[in-house]
C-alpha positions in Angstrom: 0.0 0.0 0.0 2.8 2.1 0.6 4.5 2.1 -2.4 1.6 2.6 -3.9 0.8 5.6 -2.6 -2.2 4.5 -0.4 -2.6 6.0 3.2 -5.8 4.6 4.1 -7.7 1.3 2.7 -9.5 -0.9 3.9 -7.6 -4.2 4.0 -8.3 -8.2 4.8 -10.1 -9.5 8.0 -12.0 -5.7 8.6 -8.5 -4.3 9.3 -8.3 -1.1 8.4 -5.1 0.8 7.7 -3.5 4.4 8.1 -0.2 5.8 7.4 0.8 8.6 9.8 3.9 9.3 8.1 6.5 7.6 5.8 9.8 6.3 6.7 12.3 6.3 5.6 10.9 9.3 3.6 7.6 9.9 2.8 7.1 9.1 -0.9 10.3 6.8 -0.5 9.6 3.3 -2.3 9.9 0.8 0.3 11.6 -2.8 0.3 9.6 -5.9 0.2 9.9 -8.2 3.5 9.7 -11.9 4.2 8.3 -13.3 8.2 11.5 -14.1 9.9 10.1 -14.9 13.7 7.5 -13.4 16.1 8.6 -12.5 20.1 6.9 -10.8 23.0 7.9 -7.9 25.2 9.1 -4.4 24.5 13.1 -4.9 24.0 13.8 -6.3 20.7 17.3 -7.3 19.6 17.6 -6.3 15.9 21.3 -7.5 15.7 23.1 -5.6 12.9 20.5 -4.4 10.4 19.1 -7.9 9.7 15.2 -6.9 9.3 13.4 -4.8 6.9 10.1 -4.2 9.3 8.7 -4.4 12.4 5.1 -5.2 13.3 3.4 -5.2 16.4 0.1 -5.8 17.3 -1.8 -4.5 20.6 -4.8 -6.3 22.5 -5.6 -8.4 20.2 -8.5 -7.6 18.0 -9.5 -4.1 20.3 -7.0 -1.4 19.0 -4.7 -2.5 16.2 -1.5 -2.8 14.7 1.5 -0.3 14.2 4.6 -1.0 11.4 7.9 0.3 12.2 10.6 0.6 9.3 13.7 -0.5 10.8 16.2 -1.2 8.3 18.1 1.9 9.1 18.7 0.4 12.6 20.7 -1.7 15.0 21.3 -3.1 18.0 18.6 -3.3 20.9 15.4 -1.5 20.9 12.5 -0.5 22.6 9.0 -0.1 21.8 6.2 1.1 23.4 4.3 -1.6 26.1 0.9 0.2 25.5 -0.7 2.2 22.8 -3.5 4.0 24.6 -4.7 2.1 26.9 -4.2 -1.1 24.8 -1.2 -3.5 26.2 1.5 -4.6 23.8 0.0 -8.5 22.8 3.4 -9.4 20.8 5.4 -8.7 17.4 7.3 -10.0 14.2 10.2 -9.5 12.2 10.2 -9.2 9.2 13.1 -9.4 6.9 14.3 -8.1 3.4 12.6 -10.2 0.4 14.0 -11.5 -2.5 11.3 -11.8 -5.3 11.9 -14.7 -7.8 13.7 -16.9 -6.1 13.3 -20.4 -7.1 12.9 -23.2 -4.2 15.8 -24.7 -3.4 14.2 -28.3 -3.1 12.4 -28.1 -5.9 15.3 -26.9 -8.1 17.4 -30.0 -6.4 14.9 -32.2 -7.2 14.7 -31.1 -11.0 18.4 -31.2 -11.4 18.5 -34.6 -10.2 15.6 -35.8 -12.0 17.6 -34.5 -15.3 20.8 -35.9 -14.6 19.5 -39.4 -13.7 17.9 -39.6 -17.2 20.5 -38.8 -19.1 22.4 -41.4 -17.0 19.4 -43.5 -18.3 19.9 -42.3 -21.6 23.8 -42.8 -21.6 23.3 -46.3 -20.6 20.5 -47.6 -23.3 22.3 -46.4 -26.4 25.6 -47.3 -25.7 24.1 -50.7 -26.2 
């Protein structure tokens, strides 16, 4: 939504959504992101810049979700335990994205699929 230039839509499951302002400049494109894991509590480790975005979510289905950019950042952080008078429920990391990336299983699988018929192949006409 954001790169689209969208700052309020209605979205899946009756969420709705609002952008307050844009980070890392407003108008900036933004990356894509990929889950990496989900924690609780308000100090969150981010290590050296691995993750793209973080998401938490307050009491459950009463007040909502907020989406930090945190690419720029490092190191430890903390985040706010309540928004209004809603309690912080958990949150997720997300990481960057890389679109178009083939399986690696499935490309394993193909690449051993191919090289056991030509074996195959090899085998019947040097008869």
């Amino acid at each position: 939504m954001y790169n689209n230039g969208i700052t309020d839509a209605s979205g899946p499951f009756g969420q709705d959504y609002h952008i307050v302002n844009g980070a890392p400049a407003f108008g900036a494109s933004l990356p894509n992101a990929v889950f990496n894991h989900n924690g609780t509590g308000t100090s969150i480790n981010l290590g050296t810049g691995l993750y793209t975005y973080l998401f938490a979510k307050y009491d459950g289905p009463n007040q909502g979700s907020i989406v930090w950019y945190v690419g720029n950042l490092s190191g430890t952080i903390t985040i706010p335990e309540f928004w209004g008078q809603y309690q912080l429920s958990g949150w997720t990391l997300f990481g960057p994205g890389v679109p178009g990336v083939p399986d690696g299983g499935t490309t394993a699988m193909l690449l051993g699929t191919a090289i056991g018929a030509l074996g195959m192949a090899r085998r019947f006409l040097k008869r």
